[in-house]
VEXDREN-78857 format. One record per residue (C-alpha): residue in three letters; y, x, z. Coordinates in steps of 0.1 Angstrom, whole numbers, padded with zeros to 4 digits, always signed. Example, Ala and Ser with C-alpha at 12.3 -4.5 7.8 and 13.67 -1.06 7.14 Angstrom:
# VEXDREN-78857
ALA-0045+0123+0078
SER-0011+0137+0071
//
This chain:
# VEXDREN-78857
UNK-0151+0073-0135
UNK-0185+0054-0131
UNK-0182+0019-0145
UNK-0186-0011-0119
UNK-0210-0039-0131
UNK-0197-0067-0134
UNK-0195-0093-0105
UNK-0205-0116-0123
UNK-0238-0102-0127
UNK-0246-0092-0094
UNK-0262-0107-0063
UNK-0239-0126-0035
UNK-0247-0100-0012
UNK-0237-0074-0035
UNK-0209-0090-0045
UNK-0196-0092-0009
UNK-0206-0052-0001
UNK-0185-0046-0031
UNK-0158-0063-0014
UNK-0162-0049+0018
UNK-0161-0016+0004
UNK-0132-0026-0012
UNK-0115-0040+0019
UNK-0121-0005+0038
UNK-0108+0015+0011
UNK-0077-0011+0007
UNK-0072-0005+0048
UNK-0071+0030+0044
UNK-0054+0032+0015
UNK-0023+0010+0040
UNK-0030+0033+0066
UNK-0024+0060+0048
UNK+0010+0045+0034
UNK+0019+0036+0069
UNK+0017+0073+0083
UNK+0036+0085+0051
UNK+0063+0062+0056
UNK+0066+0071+0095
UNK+0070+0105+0082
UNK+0099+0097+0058
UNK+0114+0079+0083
UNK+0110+0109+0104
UNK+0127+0132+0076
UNK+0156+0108+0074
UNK+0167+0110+0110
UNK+0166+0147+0111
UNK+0188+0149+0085
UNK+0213+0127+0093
UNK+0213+0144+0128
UNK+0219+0176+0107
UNK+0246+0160+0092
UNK+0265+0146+0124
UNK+0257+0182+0139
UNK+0272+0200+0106
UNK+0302+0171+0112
UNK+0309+0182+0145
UNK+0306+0220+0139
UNK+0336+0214+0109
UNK+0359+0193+0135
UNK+0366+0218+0155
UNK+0360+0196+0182
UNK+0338+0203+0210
UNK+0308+0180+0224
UNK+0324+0166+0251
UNK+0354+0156+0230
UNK+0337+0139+0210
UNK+0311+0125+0235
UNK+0345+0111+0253
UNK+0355+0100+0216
UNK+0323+0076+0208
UNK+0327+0065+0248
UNK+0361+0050+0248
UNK+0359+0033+0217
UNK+0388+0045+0200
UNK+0394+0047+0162
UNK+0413+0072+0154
UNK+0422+0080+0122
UNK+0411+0109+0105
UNK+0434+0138+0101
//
């Protein structure tokens, strides 16, 4: 890696296109993290649909059973 000179050592304007640059690379660098974490997000969801899905398969129980289960409010206990 190329070695920066040091700021102190440079011009005001090249100070502050050094900070720009760094600035654009910084926002990328966030948007980047952003997308990455919308995707992880993403990743979780599906499998806890998966599981619920798996959950329900193992029950014995069909969809509208349990449909009319989460509707009414109930809590019953598991057997």
């Amino acid at each position: 890696m190329a070695r920066r000179k040091k700021l102190e050592n440079t011009s005001l304007e090249e100070q502050l296109e050094y900070v720009e640059q760094e600035i654009r690379t910084k926002e990328s660098d966030l948007k980047e993290l952003r997308h990455k974490a919308k995707e992880i997000r993403k990743k979780i969801e599906e499998k806890q649909k998966d599981e619920i899905f798996s959950a329900l398969l193992a029950s014995g129980k069909t969809v509208e059973e349990v449909m009319m289960y989460l509707k009414s409010g109930n809590e019953e206990k598991a057997e």
